[in-house]
N, C-alpha and C positions, 0 to 999 in steps of 0.2 A: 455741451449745449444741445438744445433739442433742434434738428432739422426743419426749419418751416416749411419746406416741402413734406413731412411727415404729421404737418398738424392738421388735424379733419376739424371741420366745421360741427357748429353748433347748430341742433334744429330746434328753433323756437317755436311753441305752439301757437295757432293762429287768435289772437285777443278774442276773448270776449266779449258782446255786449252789454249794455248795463245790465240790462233786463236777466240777462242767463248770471252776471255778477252778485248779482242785489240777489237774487233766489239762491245762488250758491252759500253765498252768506247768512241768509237769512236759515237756512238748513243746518247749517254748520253751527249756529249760535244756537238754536232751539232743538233743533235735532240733534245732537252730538253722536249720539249713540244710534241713529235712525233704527229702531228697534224690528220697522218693516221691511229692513234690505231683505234680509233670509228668505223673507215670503215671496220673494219679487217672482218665483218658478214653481211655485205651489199650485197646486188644485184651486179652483176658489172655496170650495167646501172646505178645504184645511185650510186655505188664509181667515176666510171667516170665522171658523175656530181659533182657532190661534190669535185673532185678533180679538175678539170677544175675553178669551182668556186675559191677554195682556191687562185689556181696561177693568176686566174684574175675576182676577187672580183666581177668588174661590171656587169658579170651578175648574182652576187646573190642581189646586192642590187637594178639594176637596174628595176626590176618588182615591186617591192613595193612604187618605185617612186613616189612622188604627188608632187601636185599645194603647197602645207603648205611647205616643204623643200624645193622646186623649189626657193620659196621668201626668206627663207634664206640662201640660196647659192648665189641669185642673189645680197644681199646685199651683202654679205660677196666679190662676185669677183670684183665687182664693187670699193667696200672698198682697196683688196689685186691688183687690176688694176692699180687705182690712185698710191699706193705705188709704183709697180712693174717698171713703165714707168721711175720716175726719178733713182731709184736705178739701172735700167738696162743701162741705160744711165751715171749713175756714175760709173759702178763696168767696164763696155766697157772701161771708158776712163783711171782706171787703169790698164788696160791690153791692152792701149795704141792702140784699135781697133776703128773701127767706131764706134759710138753709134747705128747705126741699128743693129749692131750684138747681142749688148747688149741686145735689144728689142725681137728680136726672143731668143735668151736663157732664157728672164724673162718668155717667153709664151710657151715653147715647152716640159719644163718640169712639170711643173701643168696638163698640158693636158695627158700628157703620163702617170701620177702617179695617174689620176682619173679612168684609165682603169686598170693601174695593182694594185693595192693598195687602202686601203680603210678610212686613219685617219682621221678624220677630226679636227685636232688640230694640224696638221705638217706643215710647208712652206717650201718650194722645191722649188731650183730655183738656182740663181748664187750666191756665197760666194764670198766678199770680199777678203779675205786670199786667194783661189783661183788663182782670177785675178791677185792679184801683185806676186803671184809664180809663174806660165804662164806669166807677163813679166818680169819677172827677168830671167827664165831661157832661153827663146827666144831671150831676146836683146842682148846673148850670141854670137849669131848663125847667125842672121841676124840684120839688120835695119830696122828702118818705115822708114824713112828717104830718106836712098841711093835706097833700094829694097824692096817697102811695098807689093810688090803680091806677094813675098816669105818669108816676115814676116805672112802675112795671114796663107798661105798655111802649113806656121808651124805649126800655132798657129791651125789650124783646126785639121791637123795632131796630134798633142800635145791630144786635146781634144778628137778624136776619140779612140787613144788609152789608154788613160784614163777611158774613158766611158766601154773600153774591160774589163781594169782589175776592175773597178769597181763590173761591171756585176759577172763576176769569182766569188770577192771574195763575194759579196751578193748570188750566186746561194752555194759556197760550206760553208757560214754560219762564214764566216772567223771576222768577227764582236766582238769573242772574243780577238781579237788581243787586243784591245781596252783594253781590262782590264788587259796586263801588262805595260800600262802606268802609273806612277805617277801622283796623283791630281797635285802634284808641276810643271810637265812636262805642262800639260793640260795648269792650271794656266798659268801658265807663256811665254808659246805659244800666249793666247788669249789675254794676259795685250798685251805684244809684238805686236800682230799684231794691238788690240785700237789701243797703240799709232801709231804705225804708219799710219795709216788711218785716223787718226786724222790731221798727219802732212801733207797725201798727199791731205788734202783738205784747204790748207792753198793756194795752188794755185788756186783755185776756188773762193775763202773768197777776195784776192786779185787783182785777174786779170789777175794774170803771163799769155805770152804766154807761153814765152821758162822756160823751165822748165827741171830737171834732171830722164832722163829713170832711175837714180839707187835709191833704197825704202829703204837706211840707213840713218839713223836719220842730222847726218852731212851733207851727198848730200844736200838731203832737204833744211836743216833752210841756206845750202851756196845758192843753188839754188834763195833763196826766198828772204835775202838780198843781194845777189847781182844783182838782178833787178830790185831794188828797184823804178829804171824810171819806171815800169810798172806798177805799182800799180795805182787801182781807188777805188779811196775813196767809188764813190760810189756803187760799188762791195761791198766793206766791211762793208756800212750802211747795204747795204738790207741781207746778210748775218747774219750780228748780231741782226737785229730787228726777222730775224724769226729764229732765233736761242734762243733770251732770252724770243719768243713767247711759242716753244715748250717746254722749261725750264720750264715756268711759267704754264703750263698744268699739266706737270707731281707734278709742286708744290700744285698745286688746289687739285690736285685727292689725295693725300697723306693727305692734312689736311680737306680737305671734300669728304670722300669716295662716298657718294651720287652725286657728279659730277664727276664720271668714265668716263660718256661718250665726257666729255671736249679733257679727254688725249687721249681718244681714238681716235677721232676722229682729231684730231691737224693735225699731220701729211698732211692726206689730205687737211685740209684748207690751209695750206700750199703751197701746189703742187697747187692747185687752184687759190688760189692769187698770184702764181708766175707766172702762166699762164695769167693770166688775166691783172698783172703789166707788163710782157714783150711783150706781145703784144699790150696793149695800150699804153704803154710809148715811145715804142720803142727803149728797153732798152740796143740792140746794137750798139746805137747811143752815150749812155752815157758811156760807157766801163763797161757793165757787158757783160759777154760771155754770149752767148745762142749757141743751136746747132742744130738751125731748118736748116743752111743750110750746116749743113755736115751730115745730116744724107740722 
């Protein structure tokens, strides 16, 4: 048994009050990583470096710059270019805008995330989900149709202030919001929006012009048979050949991991020989859509 004469006391530290509580807390939830302790014994010359740097990376990594990462950044935008062109062009035409709009969103925000930001494993650029939220909640308000320069001007509107509160909640760290969602919520948002971006490319696979501005599952599959005069076959050949192309990539890479670079690279042979099939064929002669002359 231990000697209670041999037991030393406890020193408790003196409470806090709210005020030093509430800020300690408030540091610890937004700050976790306080990225400024280090500087706390610095020069102010080198905390204002240093802190400068933090908020915009490019110039701590821009001096160490060479020719060896130049080539692989060059692959790499080359690689994320080829993707970016028809995705930006797809995710435009679910938010029911020109595809040049699409084009300047694929490229405006890579550009701005190489100055303030520094991962080189992230992609930044338009979402899918996005686009058909911005036209569902615009086709609200106005039309393409009757008044497309005041469908734009929403849809600009829309996105400006978007970009405010995005700003907001990245500058006050608001990011934990995130983690009182449910995996089941998250899940089931993303199946959700698959499929339906799934469905809304059944108009593409097919030919449809006319087509339904509403993204519920029902509109859709009415939308698609009941135009069924539109449909071109051969839409839906070239469609499925490079659809059970990029299948078969991701198949290779899975049972011979040593041809990674097959899947990897699929995508863009894709975009390639789609380019190369609609302009030699002249494949809006055959009814597949192209969008060289609306953009």
């Amino acid at each position: 048994m231990t000697n209670p004469s041999q037991t030393q006391a406890v020193n408790f530290a003196a409470p806090r009050g709210f005020a030093a509580a509430f800020q300690a807390d408030c540091k610890e939830t937004f700050f976790p990583d306080d990225p400024f302790h280090k500087l706390k014994h610095e020069k102010p010359l080198r905390k204002l470096e240093k802190t400068i740097q933090y908020f915009i990376p490019l110039f701590e990594w821009l001096p160490d710059y060479n020719l060896r990462l130049f080539r692989y950044d060059l692959l790499a935008g080359i690689t994320i270019t080829t993707l970016s062109i028809p995705q930006g062009i797809s995710y435009a035409k679910f938010a029911n805008i020109p595809p040049i709009y699409g084009l300047y969103s694929s490229f405006i925000p890579p550009l701005v995330y190489a100055i303030f930001w520094s991962s080189k494993h992230l992609a930044v650029g338009t979402v899918a989900a996005c686009a058909l939220l911005v036209s569902e909640t615009i086709r609200t308000k106005a039309s393409l149709k009757d008044n497309p320069t005041l469908y734009l001007h929403l849809i600009f509107t829309f996105t400006f202030f978007t970009g405010i509160f995005q700003t907001a909640l990245g500058f006050l760290r608001l990011g934990i919001l995130v983690d009182f969602l449910s995996h089941s919520t998250i899940t089931g948002f993303m199946r959700g929006t698959a499929i339906i971006i799934c469905l809304q490319q059944l108009k593409g696979i097919f030919g449809v012009k006319h087509f339904t501005t509403h993204t519920d599952v029902v509109s859709v599959l009415q939308a698609v048979f009941r135009h069924r005069d539109e449909w071109r076959w051969q839409s839906a050949v070239v469609g499925v050949i490079f659809l059970v192309f990029l299948q078969f990539t991701r198949y290779l890479r899975q049972k011979r991991p040593t041809l990674f670079w097959v899947s990897a690279i699929g995508p863009m042979v894709v975009v390639l020989v789609g380019y190369i099939f609609a302009f030699f064929a002249h494949a809006e002669k055959h009814g597949i859509d192209i969008v060289s002359s609306s953009l």
